[in-house]
PyMOL Python script that loads the backbone (N, CA, C, O; Angstrom):
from pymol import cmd

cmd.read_pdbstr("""\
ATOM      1  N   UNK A   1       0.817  -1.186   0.000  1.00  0.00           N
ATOM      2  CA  UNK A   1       0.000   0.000   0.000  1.00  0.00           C
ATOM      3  C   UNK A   1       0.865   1.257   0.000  1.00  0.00           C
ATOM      4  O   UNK A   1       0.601   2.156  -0.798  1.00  0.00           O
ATOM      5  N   UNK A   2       1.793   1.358   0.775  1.00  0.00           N
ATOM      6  CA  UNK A   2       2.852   2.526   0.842  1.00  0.00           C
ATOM      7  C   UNK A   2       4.180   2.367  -0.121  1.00  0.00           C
ATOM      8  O   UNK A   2       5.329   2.600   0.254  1.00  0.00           O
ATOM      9  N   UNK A   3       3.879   2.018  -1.153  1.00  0.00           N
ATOM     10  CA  UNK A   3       5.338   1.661  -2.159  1.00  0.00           C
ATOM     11  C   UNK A   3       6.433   1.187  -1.697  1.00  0.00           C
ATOM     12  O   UNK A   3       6.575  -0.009  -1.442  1.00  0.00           O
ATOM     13  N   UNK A   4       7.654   2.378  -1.479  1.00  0.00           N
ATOM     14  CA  UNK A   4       8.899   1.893  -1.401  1.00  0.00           C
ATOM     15  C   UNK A   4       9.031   3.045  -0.074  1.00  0.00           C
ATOM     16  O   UNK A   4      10.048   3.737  -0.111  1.00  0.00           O
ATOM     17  N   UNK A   5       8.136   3.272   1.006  1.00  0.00           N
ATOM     18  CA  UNK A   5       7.997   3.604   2.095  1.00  0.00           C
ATOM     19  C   UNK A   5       8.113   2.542   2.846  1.00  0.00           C
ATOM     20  O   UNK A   5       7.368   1.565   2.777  1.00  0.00           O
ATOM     21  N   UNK A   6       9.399   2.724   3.884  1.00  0.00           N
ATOM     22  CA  UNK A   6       9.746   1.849   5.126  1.00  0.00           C
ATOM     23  C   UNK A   6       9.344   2.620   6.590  1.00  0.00           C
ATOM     24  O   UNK A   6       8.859   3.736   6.781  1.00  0.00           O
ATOM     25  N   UNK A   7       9.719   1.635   7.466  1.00  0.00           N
ATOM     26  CA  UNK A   7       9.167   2.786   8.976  1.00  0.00           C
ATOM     27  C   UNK A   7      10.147   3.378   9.299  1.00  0.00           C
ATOM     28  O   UNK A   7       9.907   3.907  10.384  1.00  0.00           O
ATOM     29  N   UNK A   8      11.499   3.679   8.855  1.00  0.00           N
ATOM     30  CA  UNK A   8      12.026   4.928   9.437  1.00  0.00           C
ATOM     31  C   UNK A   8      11.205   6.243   8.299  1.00  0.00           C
ATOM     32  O   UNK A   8      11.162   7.370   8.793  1.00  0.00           O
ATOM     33  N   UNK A   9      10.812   6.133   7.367  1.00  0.00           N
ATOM     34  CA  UNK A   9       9.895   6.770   6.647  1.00  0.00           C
ATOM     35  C   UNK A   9       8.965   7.682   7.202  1.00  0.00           C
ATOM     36  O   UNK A   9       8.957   8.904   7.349  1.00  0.00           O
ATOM     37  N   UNK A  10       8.100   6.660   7.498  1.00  0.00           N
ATOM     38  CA  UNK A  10       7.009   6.675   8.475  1.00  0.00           C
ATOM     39  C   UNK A  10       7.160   7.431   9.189  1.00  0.00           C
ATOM     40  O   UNK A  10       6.461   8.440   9.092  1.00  0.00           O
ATOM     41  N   UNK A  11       8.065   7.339  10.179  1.00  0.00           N
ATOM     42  CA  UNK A  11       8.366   7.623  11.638  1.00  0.00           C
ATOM     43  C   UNK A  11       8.882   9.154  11.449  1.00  0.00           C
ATOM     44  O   UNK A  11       9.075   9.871  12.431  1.00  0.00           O
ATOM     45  N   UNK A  12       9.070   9.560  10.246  1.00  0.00           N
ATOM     46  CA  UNK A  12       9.649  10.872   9.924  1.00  0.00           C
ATOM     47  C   UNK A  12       8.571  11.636   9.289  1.00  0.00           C
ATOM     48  O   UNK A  12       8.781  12.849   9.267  1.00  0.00           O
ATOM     49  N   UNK A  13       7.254  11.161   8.664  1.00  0.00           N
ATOM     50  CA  UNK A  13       6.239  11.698   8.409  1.00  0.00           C
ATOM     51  C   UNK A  13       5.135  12.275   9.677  1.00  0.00           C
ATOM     52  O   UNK A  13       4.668  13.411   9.768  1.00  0.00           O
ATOM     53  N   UNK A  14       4.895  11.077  10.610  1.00  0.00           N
ATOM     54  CA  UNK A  14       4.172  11.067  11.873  1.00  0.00           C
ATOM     55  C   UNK A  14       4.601  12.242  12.368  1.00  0.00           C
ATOM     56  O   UNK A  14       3.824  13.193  12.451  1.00  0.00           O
ATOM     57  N   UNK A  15       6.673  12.375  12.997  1.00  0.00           N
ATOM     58  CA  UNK A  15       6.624  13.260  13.895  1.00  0.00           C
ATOM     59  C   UNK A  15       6.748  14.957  12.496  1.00  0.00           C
ATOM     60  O   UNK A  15       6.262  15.973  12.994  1.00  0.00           O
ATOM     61  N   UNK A  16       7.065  15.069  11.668  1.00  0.00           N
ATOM     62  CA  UNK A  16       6.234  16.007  10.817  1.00  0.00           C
ATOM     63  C   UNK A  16       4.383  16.588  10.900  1.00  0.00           C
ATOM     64  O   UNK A  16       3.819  17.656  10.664  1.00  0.00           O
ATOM     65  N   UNK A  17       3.952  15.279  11.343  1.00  0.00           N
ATOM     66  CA  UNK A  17       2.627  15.517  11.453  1.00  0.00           C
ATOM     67  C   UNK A  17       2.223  16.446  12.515  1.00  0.00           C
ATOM     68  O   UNK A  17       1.422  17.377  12.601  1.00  0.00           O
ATOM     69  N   UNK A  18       3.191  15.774  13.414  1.00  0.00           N
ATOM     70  CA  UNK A  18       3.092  15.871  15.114  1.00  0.00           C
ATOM     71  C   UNK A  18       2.745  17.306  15.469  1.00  0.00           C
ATOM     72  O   UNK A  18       1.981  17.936  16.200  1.00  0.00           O
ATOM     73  N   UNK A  19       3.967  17.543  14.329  1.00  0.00           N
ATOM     74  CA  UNK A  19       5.102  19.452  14.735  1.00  0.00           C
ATOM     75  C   UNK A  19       3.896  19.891  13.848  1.00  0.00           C
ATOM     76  O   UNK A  19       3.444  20.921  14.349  1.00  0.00           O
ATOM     77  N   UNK A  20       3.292  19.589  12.899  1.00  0.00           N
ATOM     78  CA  UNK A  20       2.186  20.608  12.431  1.00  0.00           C
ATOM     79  C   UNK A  20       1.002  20.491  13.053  1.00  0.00           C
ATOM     80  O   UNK A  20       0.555  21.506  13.589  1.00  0.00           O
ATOM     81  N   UNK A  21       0.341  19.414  13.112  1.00  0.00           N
ATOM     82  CA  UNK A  21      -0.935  19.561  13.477  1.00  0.00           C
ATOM     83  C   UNK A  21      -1.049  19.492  15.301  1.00  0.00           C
ATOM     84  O   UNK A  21      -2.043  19.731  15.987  1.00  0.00           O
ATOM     85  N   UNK A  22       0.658  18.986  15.858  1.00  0.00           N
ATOM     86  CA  UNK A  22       0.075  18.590  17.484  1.00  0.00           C
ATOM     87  C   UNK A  22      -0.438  17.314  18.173  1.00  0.00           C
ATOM     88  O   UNK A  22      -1.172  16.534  17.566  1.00  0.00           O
ATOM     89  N   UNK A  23      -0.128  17.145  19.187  1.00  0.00           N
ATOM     90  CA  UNK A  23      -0.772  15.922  19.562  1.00  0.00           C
ATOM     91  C   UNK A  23      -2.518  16.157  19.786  1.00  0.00           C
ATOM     92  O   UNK A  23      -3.190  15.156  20.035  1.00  0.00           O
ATOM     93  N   UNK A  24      -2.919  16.957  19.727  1.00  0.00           N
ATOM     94  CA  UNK A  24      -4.704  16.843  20.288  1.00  0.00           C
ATOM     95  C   UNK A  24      -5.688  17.304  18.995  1.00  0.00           C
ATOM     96  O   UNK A  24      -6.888  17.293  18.721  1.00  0.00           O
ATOM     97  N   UNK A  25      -4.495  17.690  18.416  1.00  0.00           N
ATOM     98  CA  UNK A  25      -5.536  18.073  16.668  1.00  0.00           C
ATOM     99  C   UNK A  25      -5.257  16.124  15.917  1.00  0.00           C
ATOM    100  O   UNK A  25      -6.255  15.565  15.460  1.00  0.00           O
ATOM    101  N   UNK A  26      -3.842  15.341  15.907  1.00  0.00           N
ATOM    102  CA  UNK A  26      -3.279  14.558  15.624  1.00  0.00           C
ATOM    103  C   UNK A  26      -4.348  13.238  14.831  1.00  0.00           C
ATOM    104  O   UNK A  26      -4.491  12.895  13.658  1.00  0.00           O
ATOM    105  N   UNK A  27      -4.953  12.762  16.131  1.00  0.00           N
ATOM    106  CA  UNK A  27      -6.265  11.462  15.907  1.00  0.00           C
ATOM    107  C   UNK A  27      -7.126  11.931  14.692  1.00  0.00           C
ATOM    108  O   UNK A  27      -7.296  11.320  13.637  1.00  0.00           O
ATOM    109  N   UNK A  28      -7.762  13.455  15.152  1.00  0.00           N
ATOM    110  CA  UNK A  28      -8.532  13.442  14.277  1.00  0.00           C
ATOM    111  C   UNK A  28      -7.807  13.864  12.860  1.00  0.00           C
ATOM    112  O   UNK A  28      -8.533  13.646  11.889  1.00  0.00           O
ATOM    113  N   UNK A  29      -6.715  14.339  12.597  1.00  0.00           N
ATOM    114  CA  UNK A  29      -6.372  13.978  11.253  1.00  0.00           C
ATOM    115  C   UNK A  29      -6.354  12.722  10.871  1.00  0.00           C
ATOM    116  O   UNK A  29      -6.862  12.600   9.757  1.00  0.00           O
ATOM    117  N   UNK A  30      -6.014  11.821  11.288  1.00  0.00           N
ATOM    118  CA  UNK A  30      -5.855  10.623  11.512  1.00  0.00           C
ATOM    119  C   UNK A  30      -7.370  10.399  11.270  1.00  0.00           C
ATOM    120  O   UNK A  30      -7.634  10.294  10.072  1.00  0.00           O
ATOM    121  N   UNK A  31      -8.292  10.312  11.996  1.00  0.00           N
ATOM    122  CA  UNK A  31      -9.586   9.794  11.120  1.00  0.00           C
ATOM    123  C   UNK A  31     -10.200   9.817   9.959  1.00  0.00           C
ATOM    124  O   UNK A  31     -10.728   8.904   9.324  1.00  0.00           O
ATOM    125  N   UNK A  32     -10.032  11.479   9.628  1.00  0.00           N
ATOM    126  CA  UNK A  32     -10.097  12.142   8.373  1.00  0.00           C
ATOM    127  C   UNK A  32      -9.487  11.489   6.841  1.00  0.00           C
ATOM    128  O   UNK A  32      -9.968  11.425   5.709  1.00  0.00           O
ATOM    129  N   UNK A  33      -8.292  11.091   7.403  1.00  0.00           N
ATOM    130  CA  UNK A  33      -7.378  10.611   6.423  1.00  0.00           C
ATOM    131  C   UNK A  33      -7.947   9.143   6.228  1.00  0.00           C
ATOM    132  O   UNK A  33      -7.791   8.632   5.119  1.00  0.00           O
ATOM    133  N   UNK A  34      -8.424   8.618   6.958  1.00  0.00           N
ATOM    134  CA  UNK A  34      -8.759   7.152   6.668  1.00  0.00           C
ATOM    135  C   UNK A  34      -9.688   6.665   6.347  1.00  0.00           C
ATOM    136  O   UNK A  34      -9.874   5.493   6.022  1.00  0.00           O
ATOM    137  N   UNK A  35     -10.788   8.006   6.432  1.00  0.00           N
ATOM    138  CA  UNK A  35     -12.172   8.187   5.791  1.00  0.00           C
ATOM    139  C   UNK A  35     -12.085   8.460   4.317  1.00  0.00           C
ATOM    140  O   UNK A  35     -12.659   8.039   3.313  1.00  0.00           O
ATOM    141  N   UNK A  36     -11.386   9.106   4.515  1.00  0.00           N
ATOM    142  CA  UNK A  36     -10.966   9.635   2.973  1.00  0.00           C
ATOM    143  C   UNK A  36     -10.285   8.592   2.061  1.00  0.00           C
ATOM    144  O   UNK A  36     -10.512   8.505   0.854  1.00  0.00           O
ATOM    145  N   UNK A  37      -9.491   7.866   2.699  1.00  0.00           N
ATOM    146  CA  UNK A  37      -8.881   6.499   2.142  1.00  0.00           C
ATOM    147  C   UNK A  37     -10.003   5.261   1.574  1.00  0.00           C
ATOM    148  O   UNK A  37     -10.124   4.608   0.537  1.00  0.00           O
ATOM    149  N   UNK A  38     -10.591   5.341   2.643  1.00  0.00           N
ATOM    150  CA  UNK A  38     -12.048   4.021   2.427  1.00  0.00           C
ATOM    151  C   UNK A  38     -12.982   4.700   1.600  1.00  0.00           C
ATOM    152  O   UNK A  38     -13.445   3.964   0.728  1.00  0.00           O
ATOM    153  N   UNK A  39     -13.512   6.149   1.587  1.00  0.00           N
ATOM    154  CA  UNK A  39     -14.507   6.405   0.415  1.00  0.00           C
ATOM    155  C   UNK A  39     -13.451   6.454  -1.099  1.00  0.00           C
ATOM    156  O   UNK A  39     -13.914   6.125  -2.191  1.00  0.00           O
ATOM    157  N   UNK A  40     -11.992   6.920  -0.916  1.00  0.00           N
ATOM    158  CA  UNK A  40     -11.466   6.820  -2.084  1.00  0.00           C
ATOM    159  C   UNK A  40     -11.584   5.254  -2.901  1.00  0.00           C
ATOM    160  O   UNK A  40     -11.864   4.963  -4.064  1.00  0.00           O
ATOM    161  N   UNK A  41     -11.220   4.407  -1.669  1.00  0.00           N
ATOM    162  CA  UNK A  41     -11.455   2.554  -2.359  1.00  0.00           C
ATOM    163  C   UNK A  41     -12.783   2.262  -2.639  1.00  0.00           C
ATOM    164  O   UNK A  41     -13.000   1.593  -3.649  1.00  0.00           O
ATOM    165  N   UNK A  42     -13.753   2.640  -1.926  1.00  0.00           N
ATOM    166  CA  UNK A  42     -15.255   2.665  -2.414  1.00  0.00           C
ATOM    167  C   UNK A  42     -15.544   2.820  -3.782  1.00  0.00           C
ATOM    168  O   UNK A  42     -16.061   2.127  -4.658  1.00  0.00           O
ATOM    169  N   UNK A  43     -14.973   4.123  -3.682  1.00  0.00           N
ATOM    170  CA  UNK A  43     -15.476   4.384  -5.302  1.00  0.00           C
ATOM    171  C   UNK A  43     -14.723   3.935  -6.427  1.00  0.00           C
ATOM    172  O   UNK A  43     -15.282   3.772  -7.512  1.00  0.00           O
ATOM    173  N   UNK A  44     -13.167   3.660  -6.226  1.00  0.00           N
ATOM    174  CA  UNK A  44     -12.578   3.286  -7.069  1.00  0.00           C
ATOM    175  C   UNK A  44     -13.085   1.586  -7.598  1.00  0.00           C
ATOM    176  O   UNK A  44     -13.384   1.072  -8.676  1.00  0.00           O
ATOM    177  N   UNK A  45     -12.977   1.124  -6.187  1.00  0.00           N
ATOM    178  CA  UNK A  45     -13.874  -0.383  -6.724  1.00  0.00           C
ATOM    179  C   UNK A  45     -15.128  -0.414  -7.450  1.00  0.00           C
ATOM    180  O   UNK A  45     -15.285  -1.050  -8.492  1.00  0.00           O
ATOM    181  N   UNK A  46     -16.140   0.381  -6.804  1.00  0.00           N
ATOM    182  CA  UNK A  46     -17.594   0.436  -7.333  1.00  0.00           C
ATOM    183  C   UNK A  46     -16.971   0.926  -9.064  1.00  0.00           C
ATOM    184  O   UNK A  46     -17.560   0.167  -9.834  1.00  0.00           O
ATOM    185  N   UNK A  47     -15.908   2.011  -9.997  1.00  0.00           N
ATOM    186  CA  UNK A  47     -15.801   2.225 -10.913  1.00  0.00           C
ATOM    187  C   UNK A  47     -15.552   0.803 -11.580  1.00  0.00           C
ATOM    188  O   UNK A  47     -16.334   0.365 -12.424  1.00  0.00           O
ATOM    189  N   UNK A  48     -14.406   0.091 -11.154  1.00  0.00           N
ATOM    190  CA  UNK A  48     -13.917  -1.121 -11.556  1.00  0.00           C
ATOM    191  C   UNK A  48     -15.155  -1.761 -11.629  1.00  0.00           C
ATOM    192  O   UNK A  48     -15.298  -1.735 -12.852  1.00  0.00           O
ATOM    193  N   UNK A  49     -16.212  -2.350 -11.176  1.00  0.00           N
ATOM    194  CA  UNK A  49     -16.961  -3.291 -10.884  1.00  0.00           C
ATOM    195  C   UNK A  49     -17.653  -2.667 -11.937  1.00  0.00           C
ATOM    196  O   UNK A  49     -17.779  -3.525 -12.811  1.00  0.00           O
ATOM    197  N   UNK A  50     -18.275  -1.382 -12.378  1.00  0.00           N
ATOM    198  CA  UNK A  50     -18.530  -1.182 -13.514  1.00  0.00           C
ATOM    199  C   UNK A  50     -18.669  -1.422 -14.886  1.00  0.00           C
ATOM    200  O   UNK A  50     -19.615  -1.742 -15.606  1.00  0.00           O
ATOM    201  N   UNK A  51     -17.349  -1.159 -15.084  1.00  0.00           N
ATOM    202  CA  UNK A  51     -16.116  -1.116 -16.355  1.00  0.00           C
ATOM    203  C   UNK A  51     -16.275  -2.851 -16.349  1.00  0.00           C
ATOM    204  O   UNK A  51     -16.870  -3.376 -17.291  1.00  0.00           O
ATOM    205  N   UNK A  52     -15.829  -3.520 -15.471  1.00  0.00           N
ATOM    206  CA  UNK A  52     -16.009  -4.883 -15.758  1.00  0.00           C
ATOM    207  C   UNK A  52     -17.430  -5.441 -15.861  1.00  0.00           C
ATOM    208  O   UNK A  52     -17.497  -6.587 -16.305  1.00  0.00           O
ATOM    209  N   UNK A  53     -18.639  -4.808 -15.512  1.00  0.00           N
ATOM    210  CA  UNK A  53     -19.606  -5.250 -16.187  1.00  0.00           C
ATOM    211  C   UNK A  53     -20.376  -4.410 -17.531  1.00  0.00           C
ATOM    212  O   UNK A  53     -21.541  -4.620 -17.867  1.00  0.00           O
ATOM    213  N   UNK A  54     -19.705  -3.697 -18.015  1.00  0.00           N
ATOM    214  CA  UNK A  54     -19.793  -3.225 -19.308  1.00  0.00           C
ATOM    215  C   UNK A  54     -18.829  -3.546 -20.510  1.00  0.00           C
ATOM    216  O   UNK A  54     -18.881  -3.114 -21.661  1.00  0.00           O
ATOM    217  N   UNK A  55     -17.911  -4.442 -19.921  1.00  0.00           N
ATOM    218  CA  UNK A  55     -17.149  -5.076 -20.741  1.00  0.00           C
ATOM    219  C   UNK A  55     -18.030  -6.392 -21.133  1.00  0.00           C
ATOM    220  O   UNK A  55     -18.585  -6.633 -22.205  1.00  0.00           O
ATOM    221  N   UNK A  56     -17.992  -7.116 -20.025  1.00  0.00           N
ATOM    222  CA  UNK A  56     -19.217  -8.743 -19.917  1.00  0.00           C
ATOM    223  C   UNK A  56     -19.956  -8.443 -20.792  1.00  0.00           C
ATOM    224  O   UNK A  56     -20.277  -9.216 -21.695  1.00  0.00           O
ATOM    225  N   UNK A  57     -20.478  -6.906 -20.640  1.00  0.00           N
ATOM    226  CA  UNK A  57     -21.984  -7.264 -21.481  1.00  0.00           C
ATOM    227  C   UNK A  57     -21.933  -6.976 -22.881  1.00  0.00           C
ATOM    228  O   UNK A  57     -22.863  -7.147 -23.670  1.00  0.00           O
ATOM    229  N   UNK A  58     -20.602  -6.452 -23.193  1.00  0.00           N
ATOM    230  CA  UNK A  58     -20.131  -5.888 -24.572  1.00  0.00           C
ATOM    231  C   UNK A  58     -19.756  -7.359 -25.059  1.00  0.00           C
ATOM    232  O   UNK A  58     -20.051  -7.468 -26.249  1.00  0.00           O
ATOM    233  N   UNK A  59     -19.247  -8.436 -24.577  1.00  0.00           N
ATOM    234  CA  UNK A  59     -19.117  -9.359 -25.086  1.00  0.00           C
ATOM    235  C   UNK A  59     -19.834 -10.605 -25.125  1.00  0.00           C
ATOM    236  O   UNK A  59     -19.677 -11.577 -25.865  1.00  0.00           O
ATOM    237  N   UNK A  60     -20.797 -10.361 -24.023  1.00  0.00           N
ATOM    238  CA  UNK A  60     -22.130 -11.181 -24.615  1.00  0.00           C
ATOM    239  C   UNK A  60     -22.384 -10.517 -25.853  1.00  0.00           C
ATOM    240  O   UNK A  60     -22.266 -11.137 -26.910  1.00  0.00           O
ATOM    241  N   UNK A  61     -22.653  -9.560 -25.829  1.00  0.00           N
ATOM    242  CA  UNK A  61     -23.193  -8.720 -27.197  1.00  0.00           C
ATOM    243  C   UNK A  61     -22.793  -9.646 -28.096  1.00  0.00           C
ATOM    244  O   UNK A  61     -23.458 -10.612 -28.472  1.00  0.00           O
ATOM    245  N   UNK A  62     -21.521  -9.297 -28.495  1.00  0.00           N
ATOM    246  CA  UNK A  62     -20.542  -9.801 -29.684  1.00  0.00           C
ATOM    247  C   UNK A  62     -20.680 -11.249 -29.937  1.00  0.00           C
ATOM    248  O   UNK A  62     -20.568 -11.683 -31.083  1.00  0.00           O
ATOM    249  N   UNK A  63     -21.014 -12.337 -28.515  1.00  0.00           N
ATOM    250  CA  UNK A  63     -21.583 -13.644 -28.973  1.00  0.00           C
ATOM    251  C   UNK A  63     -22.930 -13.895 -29.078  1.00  0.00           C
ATOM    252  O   UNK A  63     -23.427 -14.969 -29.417  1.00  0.00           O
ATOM    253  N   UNK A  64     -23.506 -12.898 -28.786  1.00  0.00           N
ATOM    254  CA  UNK A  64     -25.181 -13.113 -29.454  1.00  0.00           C
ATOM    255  C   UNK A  64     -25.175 -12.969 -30.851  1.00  0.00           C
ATOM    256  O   UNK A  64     -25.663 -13.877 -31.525  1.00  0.00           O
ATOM    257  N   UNK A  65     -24.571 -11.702 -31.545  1.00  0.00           N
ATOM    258  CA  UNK A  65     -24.370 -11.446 -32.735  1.00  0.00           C
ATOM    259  C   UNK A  65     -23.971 -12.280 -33.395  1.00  0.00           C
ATOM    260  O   UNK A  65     -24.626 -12.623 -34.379  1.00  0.00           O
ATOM    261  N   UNK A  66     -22.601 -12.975 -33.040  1.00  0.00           N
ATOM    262  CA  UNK A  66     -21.937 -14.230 -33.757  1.00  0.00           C
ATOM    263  C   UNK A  66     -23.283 -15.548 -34.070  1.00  0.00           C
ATOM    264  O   UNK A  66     -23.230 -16.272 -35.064  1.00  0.00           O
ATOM    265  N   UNK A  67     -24.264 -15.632 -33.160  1.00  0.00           N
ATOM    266  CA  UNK A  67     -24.807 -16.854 -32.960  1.00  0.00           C
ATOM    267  C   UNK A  67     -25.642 -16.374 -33.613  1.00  0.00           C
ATOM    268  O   UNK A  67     -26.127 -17.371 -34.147  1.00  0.00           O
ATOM    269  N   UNK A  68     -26.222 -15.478 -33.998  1.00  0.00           N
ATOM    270  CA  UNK A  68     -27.493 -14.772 -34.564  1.00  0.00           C
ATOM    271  C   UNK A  68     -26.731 -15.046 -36.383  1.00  0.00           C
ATOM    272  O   UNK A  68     -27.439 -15.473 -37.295  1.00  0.00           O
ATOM    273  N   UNK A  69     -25.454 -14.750 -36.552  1.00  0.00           N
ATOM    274  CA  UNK A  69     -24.720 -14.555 -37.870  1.00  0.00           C
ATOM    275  C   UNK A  69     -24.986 -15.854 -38.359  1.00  0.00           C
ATOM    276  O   UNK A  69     -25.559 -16.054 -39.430  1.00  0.00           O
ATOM    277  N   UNK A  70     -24.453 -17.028 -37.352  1.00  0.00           N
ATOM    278  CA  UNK A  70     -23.866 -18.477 -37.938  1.00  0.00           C
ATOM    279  C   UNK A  70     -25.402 -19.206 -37.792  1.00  0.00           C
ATOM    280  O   UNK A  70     -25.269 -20.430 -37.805  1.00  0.00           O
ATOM    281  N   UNK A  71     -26.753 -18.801 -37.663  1.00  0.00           N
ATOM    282  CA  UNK A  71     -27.953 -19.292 -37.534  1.00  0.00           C
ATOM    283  C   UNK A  71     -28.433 -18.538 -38.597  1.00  0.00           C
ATOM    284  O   UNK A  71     -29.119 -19.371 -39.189  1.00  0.00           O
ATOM    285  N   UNK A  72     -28.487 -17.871 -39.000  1.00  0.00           N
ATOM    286  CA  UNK A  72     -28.868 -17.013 -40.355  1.00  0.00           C
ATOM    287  C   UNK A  72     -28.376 -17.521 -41.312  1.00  0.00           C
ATOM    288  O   UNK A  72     -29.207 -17.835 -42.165  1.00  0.00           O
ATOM    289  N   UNK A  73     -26.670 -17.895 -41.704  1.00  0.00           N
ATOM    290  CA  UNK A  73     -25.738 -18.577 -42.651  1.00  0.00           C
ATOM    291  C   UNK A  73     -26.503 -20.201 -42.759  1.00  0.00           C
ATOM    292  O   UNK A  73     -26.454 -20.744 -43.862  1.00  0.00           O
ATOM    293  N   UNK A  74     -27.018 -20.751 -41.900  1.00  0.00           N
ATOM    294  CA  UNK A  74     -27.351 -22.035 -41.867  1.00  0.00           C
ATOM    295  C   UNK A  74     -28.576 -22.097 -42.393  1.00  0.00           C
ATOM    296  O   UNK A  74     -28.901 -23.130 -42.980  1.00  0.00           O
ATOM    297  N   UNK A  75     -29.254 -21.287 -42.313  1.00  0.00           N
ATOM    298  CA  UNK A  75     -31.029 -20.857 -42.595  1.00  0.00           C
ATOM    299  C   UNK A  75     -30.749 -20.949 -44.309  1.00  0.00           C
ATOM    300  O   UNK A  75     -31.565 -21.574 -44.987  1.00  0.00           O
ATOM    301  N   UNK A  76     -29.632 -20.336 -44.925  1.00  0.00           N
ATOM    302  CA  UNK A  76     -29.527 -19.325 -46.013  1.00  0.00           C
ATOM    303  C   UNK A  76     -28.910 -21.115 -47.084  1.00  0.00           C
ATOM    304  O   UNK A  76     -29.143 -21.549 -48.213  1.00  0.00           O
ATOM    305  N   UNK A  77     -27.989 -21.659 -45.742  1.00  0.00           N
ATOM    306  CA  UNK A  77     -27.607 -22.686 -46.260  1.00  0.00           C
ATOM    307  C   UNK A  77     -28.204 -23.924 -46.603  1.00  0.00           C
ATOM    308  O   UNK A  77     -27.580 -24.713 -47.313  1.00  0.00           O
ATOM    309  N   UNK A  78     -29.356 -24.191 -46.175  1.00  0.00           N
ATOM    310  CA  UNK A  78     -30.203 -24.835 -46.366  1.00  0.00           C
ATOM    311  C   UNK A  78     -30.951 -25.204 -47.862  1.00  0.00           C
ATOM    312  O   UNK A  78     -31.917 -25.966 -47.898  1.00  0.00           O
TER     313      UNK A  78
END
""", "prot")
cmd.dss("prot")
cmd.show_as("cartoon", "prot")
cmd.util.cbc("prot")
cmd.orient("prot")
C-alpha cells in the first residue's frame, strides 16, 4: 500500500505531522485521512466493478451477434 515507504519513513512523516498539526488536533487527522482512504477505495472499486460489467456485457453482445450470424448462414444454407 505505501510503495517503497519503510518505517524509518514513516516515523519521519508522523513526527512532521506531530510538529504541524500537534498531539490533540493529531487522531482526528488521523480519522479524516482514513475516511478519505475508504470512500477513495469505495469508489474506485464500485468504478472497476462497472467497467467490468460493461465489458461482460459488450461481449455477450458480440456472442449473441456471432450466434445470430452463424444461424442465419445455416437458414440461407439450407
Amino acid at each position: 500500500m505505501f510503495g517503497n515507504i519503510g518505517f524509518p519513513e514513516l516515523l519521519i512523516i508522523f513526527f512532521i505531522a506531530l510538529l504541524i498539526f500537534g498531539p490533540k488536533k493529531l487522531p482526528e487527522v488521523g480519522r479524516s485521512i482514513g475516511k478519505a482512504l475508504r470512500e477513495f477505495r469505495k469508489t474506485s472499486d464500485e468504478i472497476k466493478e462497472k467497467l467490468e460489467e460493461e465489458i461482460q456485457a459488450d461481449e455477450f453482445k458480440e456472442i449473441k451477434e456471432e450466434i445470430e450470424k452463424d444461424i442465419k448462414e445455416n437458414e440461407e444454407g439450407k
